[in-house]
C-alpha positions in Angstrom: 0.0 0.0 0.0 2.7 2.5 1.2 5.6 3.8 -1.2 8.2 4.2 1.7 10.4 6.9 2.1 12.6 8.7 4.5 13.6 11.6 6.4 17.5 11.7 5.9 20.1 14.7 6.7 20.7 14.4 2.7 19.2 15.6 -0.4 15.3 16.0 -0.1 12.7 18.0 -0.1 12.1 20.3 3.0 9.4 18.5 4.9 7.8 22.0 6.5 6.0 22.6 3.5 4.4 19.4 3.3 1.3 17.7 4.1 1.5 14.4 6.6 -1.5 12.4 7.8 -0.3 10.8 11.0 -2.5 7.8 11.4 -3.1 4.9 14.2 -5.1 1.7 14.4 -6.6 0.0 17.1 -7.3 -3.8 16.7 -8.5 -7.1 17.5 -5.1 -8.9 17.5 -1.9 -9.1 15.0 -2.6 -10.4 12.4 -4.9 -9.6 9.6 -4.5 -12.3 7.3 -5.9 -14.7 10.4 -8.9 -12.3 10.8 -7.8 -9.5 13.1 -9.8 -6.6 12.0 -9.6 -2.5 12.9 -11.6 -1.7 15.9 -10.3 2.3 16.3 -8.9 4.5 13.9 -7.0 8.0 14.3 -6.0 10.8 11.5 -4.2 13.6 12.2 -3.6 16.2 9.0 -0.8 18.5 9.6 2.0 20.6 8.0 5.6 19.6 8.5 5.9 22.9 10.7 3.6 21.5 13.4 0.6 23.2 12.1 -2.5 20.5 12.4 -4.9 20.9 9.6 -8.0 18.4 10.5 -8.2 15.4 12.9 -10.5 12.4 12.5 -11.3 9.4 15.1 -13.6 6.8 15.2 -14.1 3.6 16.8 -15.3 0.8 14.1 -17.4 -2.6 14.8 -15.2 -5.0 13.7 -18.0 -7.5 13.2 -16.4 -9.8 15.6 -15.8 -10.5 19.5 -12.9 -8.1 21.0 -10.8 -10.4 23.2 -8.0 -8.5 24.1 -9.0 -5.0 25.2 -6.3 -5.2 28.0 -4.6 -3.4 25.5 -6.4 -0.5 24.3 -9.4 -0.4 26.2 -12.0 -1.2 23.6 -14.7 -3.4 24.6 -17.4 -5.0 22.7 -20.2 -2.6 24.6 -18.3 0.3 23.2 -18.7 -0.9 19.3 -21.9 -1.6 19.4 -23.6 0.8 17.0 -20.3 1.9 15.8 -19.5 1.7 11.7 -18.3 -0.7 10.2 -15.1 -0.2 8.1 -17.1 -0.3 5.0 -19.3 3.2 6.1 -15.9 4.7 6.9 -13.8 3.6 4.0 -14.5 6.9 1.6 -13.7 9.5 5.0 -10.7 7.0 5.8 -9.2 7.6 1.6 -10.6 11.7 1.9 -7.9 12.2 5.2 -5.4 10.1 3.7 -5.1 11.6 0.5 -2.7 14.4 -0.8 -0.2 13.7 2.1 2.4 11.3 3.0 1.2 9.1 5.4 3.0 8.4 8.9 3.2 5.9 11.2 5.2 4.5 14.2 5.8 1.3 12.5 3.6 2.1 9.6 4.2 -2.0 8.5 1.3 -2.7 10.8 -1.2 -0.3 9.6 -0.2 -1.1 5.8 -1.1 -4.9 6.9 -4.6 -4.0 8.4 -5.2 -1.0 6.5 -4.5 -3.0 2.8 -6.7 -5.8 4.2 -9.5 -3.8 4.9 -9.7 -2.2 2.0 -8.9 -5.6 0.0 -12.5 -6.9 1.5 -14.2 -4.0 -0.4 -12.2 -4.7 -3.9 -10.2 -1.3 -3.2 -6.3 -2.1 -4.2 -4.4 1.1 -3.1 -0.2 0.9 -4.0 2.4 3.7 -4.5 0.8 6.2 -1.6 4.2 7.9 0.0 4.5 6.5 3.1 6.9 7.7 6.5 8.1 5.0 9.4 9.0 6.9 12.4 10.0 3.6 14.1 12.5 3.3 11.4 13.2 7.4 11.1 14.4 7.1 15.2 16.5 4.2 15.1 18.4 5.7 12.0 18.7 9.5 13.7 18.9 8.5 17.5 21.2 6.6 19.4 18.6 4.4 22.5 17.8 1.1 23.2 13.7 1.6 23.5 12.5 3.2 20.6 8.6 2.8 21.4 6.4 5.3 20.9 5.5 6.7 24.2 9.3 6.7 24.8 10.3 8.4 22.1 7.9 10.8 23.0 8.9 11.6 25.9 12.2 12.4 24.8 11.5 14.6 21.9 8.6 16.7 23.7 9.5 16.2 27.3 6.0 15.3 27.8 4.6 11.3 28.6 1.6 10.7 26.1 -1.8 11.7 27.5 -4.2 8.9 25.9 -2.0 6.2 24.9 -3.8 3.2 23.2 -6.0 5.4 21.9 -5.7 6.3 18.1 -6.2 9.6 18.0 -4.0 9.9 21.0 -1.5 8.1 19.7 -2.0 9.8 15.9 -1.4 13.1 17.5 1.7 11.9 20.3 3.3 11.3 16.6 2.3 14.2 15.2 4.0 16.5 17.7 6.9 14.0 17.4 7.1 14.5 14.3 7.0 17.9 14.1 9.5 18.4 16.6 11.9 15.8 14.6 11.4 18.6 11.9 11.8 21.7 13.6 14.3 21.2 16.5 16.7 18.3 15.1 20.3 19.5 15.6 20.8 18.7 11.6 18.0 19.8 9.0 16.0 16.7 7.9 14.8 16.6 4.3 11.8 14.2 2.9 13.4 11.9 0.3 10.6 9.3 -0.8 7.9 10.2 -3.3 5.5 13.2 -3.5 1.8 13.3 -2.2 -0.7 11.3 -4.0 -4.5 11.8 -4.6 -6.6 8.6 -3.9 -9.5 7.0 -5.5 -12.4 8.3 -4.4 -15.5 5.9 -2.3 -18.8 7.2 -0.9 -18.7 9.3 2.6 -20.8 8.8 5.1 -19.9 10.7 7.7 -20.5 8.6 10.2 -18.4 8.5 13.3 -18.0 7.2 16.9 -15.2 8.6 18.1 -13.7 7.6 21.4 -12.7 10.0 24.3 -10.5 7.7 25.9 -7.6 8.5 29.0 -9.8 10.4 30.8 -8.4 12.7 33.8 -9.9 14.8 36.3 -7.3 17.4 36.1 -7.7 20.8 37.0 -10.0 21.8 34.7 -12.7 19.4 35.1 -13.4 15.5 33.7 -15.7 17.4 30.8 -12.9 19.2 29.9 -10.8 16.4 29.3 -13.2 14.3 27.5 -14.0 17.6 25.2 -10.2 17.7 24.4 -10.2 14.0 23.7 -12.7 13.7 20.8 -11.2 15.1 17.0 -11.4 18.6 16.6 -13.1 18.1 12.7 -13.3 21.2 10.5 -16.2 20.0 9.0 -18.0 17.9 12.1 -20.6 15.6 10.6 -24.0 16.2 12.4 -24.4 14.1 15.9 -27.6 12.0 16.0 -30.1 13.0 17.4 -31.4 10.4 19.9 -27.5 9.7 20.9 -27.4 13.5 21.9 -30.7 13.3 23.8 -29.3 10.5 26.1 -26.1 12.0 26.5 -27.6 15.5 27.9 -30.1 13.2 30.0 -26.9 11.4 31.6 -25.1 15.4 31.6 -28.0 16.7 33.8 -28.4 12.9 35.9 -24.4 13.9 36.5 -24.8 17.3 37.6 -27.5 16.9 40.1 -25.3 16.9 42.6 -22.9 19.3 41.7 -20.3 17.5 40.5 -18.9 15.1 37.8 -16.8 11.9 39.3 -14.7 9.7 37.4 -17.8 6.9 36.7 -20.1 9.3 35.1 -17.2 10.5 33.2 -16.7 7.0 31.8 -20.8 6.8 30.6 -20.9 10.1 29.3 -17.7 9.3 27.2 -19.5 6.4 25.9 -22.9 8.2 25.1 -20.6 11.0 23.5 -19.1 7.9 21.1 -22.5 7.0 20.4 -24.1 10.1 19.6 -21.1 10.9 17.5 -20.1 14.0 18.9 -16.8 16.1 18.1 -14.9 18.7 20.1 -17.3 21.2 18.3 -20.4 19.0 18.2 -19.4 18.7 22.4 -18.8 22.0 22.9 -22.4 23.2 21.7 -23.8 20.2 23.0 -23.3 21.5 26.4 -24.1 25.5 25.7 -27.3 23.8 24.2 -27.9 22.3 27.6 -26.5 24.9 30.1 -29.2 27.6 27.8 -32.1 25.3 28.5 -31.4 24.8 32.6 -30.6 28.8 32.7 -34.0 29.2 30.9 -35.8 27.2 33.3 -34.4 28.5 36.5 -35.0 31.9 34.9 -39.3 30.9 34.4 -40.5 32.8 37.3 -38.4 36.4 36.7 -36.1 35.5 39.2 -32.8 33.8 39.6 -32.6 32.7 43.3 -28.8 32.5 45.0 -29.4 28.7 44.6 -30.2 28.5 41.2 -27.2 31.0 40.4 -24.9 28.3 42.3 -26.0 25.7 40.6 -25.6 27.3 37.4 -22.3 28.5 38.2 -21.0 24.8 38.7 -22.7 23.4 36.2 -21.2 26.2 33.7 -17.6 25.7 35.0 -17.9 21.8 34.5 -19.2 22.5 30.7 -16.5 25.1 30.6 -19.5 27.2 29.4 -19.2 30.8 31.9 -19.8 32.8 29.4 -23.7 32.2 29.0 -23.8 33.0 32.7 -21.7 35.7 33.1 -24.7 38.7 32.7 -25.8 36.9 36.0 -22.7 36.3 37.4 -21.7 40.2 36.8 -24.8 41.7 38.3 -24.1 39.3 41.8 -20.9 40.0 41.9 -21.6 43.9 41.3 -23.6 43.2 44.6 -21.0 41.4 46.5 -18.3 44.2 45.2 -20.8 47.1 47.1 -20.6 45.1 50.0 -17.1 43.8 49.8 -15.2 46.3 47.6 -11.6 48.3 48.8 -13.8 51.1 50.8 -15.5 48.7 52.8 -15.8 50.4 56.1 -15.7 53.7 54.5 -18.5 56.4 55.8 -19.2 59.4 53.9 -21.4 62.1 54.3 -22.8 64.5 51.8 -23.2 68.4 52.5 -25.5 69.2 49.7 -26.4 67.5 46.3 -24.3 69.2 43.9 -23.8 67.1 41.1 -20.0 66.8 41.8 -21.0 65.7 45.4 -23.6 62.7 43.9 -20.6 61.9 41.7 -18.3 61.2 44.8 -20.9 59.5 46.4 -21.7 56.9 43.5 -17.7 56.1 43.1 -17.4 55.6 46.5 -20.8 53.1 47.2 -19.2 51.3 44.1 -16.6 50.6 46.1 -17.9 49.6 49.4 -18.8 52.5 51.2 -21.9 53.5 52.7 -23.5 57.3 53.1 -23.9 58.5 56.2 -26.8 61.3 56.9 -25.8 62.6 60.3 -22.6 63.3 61.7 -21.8 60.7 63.7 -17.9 59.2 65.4 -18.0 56.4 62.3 -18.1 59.2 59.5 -14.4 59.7 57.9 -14.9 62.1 55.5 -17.2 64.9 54.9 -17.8 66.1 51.5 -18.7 69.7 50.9 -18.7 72.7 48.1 -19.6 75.1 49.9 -18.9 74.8 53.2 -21.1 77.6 54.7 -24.3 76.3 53.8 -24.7 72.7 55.9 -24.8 73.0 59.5 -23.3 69.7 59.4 -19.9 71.0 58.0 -19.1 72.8 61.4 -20.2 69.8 63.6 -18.1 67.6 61.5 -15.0 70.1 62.3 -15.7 70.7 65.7 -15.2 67.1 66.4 -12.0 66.4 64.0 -13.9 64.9 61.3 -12.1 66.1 57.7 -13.6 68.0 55.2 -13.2 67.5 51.8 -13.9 69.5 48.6 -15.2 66.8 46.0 -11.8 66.3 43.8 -10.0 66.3 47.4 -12.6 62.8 48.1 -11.9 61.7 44.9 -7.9 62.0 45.3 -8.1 60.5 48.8 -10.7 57.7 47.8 -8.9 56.4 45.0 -5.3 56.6 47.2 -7.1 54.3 49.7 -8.0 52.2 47.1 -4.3 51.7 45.4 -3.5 50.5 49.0 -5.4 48.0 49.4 -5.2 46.5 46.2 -1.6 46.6 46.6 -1.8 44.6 49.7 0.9 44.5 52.6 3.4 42.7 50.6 3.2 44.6 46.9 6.3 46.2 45.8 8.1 47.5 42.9 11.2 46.2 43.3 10.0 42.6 43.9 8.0 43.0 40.6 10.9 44.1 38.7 13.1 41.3 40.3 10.3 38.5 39.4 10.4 40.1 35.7 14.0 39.8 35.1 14.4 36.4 36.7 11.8 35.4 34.0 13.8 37.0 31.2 16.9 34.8 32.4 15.2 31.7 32.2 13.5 32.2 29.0 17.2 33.1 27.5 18.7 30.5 29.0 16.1 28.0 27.6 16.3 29.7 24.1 20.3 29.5 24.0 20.7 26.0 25.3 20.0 22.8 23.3 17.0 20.0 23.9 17.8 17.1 26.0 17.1 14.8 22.9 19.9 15.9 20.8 22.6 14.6 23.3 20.8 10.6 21.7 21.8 12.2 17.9 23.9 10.0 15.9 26.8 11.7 14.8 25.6 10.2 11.3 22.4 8.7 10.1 23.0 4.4 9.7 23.2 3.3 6.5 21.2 0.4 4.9 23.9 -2.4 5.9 24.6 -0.4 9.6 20.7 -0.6 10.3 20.0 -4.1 9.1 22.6 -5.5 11.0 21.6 -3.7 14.1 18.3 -4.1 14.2 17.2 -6.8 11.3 19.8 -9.3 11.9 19.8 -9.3 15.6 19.3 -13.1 17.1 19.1 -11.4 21.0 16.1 -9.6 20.7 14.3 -10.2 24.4 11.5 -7.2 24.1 9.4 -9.2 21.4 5.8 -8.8 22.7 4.4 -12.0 24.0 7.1 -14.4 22.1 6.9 -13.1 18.5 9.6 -14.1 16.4 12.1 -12.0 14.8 11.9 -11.5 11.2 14.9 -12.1 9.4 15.0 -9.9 6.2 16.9 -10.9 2.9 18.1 -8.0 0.5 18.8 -7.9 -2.9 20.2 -4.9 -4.7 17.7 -3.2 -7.2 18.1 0.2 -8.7 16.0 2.5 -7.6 15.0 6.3 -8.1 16.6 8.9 -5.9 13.3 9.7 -4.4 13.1 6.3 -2.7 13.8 4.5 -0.2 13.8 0.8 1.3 12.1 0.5 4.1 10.3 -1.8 6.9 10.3 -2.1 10.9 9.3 -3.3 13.6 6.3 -3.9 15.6 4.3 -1.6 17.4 6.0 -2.4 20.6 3.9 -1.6 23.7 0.2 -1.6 22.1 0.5 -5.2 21.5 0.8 -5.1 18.0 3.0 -7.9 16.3 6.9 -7.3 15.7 8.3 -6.4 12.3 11.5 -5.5 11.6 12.7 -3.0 8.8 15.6 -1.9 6.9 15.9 1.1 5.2 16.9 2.3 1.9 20.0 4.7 1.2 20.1 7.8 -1.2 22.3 7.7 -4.1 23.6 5.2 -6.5 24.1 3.0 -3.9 20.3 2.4 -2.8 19.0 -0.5 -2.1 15.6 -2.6 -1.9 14.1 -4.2 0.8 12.4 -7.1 0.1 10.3 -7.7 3.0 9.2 -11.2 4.4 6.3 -12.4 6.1 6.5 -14.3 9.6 6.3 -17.8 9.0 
């Protein structure tokens, strides 16, 4: 299916410019051509510079039992009503087309991928293909070269939904990018160019999984919003599967809170009414509208509705269709609470300058006094002559302000306590330039990962002897053998590249083992073999 090629320090193409569609398959066991069949599949479209261009995820009924989903999670209850390969087959072509395709050993996805489009008479050959299992073995210098680890190297970060396919599609695709971008020598794509594919009739029917779930600090309906494809064309969500899920939301939220199992069911309702990050999103403004609407039936929005809307708008991450409410409370609690709180004023007169004081200072948490009494601080007057008051208020110490003089003394008090006990300048400008040392010292040093770059690419004969011919492999999942590979010289173009590798370690996906092409008149074919 796959035309491999390579990402080499030699001649190429610069691979910013370019279109990849980093893809990832969840399945049913190893092998394909003994009935294993796709149960999950993940597309990430994205520039060589990083920049993601559309994401796609679905999980896909296999038309057969799961057995094994001690290894990604995908159970027989979470296919059901899921498409088959056959409704997904024309989206699957439309998100592979026009890039080059990219996988951690790509080998196992060619094997599933050809032999599910094989069962619908589609033949695919010659679409440019990219082995990052392969590409890190030839650049980097480790002994574990599995995804996650990788990863973690490049990016500094450990994956966040691993087993998943989107999750892992996009762990790659920031890989990958980074590979690109930050590699201590400039990479170039030799292999062939994009390809478009035959076309087969869309559906647009999806389940997509939002799988690793997390709490965090944001919230479990954040995470599951952040794990399901953000589309740029999202495919309407059905109906009665969006009904059920806001019937679990509000079951969820009656008590206040989301926890960990009703996480879980709304992840598989979201699956089911084939929602997307943008389908999710409105999903839950759609609901948080409708409970706003009905707390809001009687012309008033008690304290314990506003609560309950508060919490239910900070678990949909959906504020911002409460906020009208929230700003008129909290205008309240900022009378009562604000920087003048304790502050009493009094009024001599009702010059307009006067009312003007008096309005800044109640917005601020001071009250107006009528008399003069021992808990008035200020007295604000124009014309001193004219309110009995005035004199009182002298005769017992009490100042006396002109308006502008309230206003200057108002808004002092105010800096201060906004500024609290502790606020300084010269701490601020210390913190600053403390943060401008750290941010040059990251900028002029060098990423952990290049201290594992090999001081030269392998060549063909350097990686198939390290990692093709190799007899003491003891990381094989569950006992696979190791493929031995046999190579013949064949001329090829400059644009190509031998190629093959490894299993998908870690997701227990079978082992394959590559070798990989050189540029130049030297090149070379890999003829790869099956496991006997």
């Amino acid at each position: 299916m796959f035309a491999y090629g390579q990402l080499t320090r030699g001649q190429g193409i610069d691979p910013r410019g370019l279109t990849f569609a980093v893809v990832d398959v969840e399945t049913t066991g190893l092998h394909p051509g003994r009935g294993s069949r796709i149960c999950e599949i993940g597309v990430v479209r994205m520039r060589g510079d990083g920049v993601v261009l559309d994401e796609y995820s679905t999980l896909v009924d296999p038309k057969m039992r799961i057995a094994n989903d001690e290894y990604h999670g995908i159970t027989n209850a979470d296919v059901k009503g899921a498409p088959t390969f056959e409704q997904i087959a024309g989206d699957v072509l439309a998100y592979l087309s026009g890039a080059i395709v990219v996988g951690h050993n790509l080998e196992f996805e060619d094997k599933f991928l050809t032999a599910e489009f094989g069962r619908l008479g589609v033949n695919l050959t010659g679409i440019p293909g990219l082995c990052t299992l392969v590409m890190s073995r030839m650049q980097l210098d480790r002994y574990v070269y599995r995804l996650d680890d990788v990863a973690n190297l490049v990016t500094g970060e450990w994956p966040r939904a691993s087993h998943s396919a989107l999750g892992d599609a996009r762990t790659l695709g920031w890989t990958l990018s980074k590979f690109i971008s930050e590699a201590p020598q400039r990479l170039a794509w030799a292999g062939a160019p994009p390809v478009v594919l035959p076309q087969y009739p869309r559906t647009g029917f999806i389940a997509p999984r939002a799988a690793g779930l997390r709490k965090g600090t944001e919230g479990w309906l954040v995470t599951l919003t952040a794990r399901l494809p953000l589309m740029t064309q999202s495919p309407m969500p059905r109906p009665q599967g969006v009904t059920e899920y806001q019937a679990m939301l509000g079951h969820a939220l009656a008590d206040g809170r989301i926890v960990g199992e009703e996480a879980g069911q709304l992840a598989v309702l979201a699956a089911r009414a084939g929602l997307t990050q943008t389908t999710a999103r409105h999903v839950h403004e759609q609901f948080l509208a409708s409970v706003r609407a009905r707390a809001e039936a009687d012309g008033v929005v008690t304290t314990v509705e506003l609560k309950e809307l508060q919490r239910a708008a900070k678990e949909l991450s959906a504020s911002h269709l409460i906020s009208d409410l929230e700003e008129a409370a909290g205008a309240d609690r900022a009378k009562k609470n604000g920087p003048l709180k304790g502050w009493r004023l009094l009024p001599a007169g009702d010059a307009p300058d006067i009312v003007e004081v008096m309005d800044f200072a109640v917005a601020h948490g001071a009250t107006v006094a009528v008399n003069v009494t021992k808990t008035v601080r200020l007295v604000v007057a124009a014309d001193a002559a004219d309110d009995p008051r005035v004199a009182k208020a002298l005769a017992t110490g009490i100042r006396v302000v002109t308006p502008e003089q309230a206003v200057e003394t108002l808004q002092t008090e105010i800096s201060a306590v906004h500024g609290g006990l502790f606020a300084n300048s010269e701490g601020q400008a210390l913190s600053e330039q403390l943060a401008a040392e750290r941010e040059e010292q990251a900028r002029a040093g060098h990423p952990e990962w290049h201290g594992f770059w090999r001081r030269r690419e392998l060549s063909p004969s350097e990686y198939k002897k390290q990692f093709v011919d190799r007899t003491d492999w003891n990381s094989t999942p569950r006992g696979e053998p190791v493929i031995h590979v046999a190579v013949q010289p064949q001329p090829l173009s400059h644009a190509q590249h031998a190629t093959k590798t490894a299993a998908k370690q870690g997701s227990g996906c079978a082992s394959a083992l590559v070798v990989i092409g050189g540029i130049g008149a030297g090149l070379i074919d890999v003829l790869r073999q099956i496991i006997a």
